[in-house]
N, C-alpha and C positions, 0 to 999 in steps of 0.2 A: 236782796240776797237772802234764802231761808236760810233758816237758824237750824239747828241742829233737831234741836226737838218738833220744830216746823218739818222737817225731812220725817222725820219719826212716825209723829202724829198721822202725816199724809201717808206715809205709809202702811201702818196700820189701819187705817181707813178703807185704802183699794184693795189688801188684799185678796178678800175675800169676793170682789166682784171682778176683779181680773183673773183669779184662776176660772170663775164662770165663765167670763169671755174666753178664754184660752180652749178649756173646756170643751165650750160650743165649739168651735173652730177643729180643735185635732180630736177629738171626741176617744182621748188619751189621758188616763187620771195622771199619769205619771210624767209624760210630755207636757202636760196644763201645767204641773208644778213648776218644771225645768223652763220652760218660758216664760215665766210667770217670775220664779226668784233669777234668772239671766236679764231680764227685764229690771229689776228692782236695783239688780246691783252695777247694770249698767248705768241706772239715773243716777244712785250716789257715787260711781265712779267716776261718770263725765259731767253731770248738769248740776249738783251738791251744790253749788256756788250761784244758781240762775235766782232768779226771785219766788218768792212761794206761788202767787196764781200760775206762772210757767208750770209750773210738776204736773199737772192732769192732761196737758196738753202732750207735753215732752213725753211722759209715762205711756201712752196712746198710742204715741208712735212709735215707740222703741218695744213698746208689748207686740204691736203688730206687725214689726219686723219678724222679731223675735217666735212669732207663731207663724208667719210665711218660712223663716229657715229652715223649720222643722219640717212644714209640711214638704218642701221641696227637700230636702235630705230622705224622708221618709218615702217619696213620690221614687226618685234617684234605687234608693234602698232596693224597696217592693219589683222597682224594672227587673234590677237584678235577681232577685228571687226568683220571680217569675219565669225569668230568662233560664235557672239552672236548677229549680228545680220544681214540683207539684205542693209545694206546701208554700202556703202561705199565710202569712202571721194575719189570725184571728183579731178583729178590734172587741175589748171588753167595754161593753156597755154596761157597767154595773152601776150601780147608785153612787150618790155622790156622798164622801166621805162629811162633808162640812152640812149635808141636811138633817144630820141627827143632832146637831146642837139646836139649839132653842133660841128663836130671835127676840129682838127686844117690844114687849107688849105683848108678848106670847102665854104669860103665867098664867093667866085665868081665863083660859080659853076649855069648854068643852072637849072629849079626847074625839068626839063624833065633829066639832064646830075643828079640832085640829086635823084628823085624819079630812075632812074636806076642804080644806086647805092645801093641804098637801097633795092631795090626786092633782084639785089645780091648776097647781102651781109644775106637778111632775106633767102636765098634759099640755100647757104650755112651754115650757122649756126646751119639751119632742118640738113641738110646731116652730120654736125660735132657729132649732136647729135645723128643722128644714130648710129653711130660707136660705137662697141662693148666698154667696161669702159677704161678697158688698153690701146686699143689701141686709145681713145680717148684723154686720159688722157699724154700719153706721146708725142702725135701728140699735143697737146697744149702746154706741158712745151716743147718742141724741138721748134716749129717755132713762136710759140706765146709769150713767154716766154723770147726766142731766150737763151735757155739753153743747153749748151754743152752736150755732150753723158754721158761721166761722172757725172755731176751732175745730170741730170735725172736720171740716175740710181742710182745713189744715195736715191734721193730724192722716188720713186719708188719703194726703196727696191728692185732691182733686178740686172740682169748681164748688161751689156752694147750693150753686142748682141741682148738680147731682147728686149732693148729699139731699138735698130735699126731695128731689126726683127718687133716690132709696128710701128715703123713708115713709113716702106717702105707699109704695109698691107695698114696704115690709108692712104696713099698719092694715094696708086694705089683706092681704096673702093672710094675713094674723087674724085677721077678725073672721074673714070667712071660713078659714079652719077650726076657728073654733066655734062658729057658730052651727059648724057642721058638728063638733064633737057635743056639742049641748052646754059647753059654756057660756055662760054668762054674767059679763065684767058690771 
């Protein structure tokens, strides 16, 4: 059963790479948030009580619920618009509020050795988000996440080969975009 400050801790923790996963997915600053703290406050609502290694798994799937409702409310929504009237709701691609804080190991970094970091880091994150849902989605919880086969599939609802079968796709798709953009890892 985690402790309170077990729930805490873990929480603070994912924050910050669940609203990225959210993020990638409705490519919505404001929807990433709202799925992101719906998501949080689901797990301390129903699972507070499960044991600590549970929460990353639980959290996973209750995020990715939680970012399927949107997108299909939002998919429901946009019919409608489209149905009644010529406008339709712009998606704002603006930068991400949380990359102007400074990460840890960051302090004595060149502003030249940090600005190329950052292009990067912004040139990947384009090509994460290309990648098809699933296999974006399981290429995040496998190396971002750093979540075994098993649980991803878990979390995923699916077989364990298919999470492998996403992610060998997402890593080859990834490398050769960026090896077309002139990065290299």
């Amino acid at each position: 059963m985690a402790s309170r400050a077990e729930l805490s801790s873990f929480l603070e923790g994912i924050e910050r790479r669940a609203y990225r996963t959210a993020l990638f997915a409705l490519r919505d600053e404001e929807l990433a948030l709202d799925a992101v703290q719906d998501a949080m406050l689901k797990l301390c609502a129903s699972y507070a009580g499960r044991p600590a290694p549970e929460l990353p798994m639980l959290f996973q799937r209750i995020l990715r619920n939680a970012v399927y409702d949107l997108l299909r409310r939002r998919k429901v929504r946009n019919t409608w618009t489209t149905l009644f009237s010529a406008l339709v709701r712009e998606v704002d691609e603006s930068d991400d509020p949380l990359d102007g804080l400074p990460a840890a190991g960051e302090a004595g970094q060149t502003p030249q050795a940090s600005l190329e970091q950052q292009q990067t880091l912004a040139v990947i994150e384009r090509e994460i988000a290309r990648l098809p849902a699933r296999q974006r989605e399981a290429f995040l919880m496998r190396y971002w996440e750093e979540m075994d086969i098993s649980e991803t599939a878990a979390a995923m609802g699916c077989s364990e080969g298919s999470v492998k079968t996403h992610c060998s796709r997402a890593t080859k798709t990834l490398a050769a975009a960026l090896r077309a953009r002139g990065v290299v890892l």
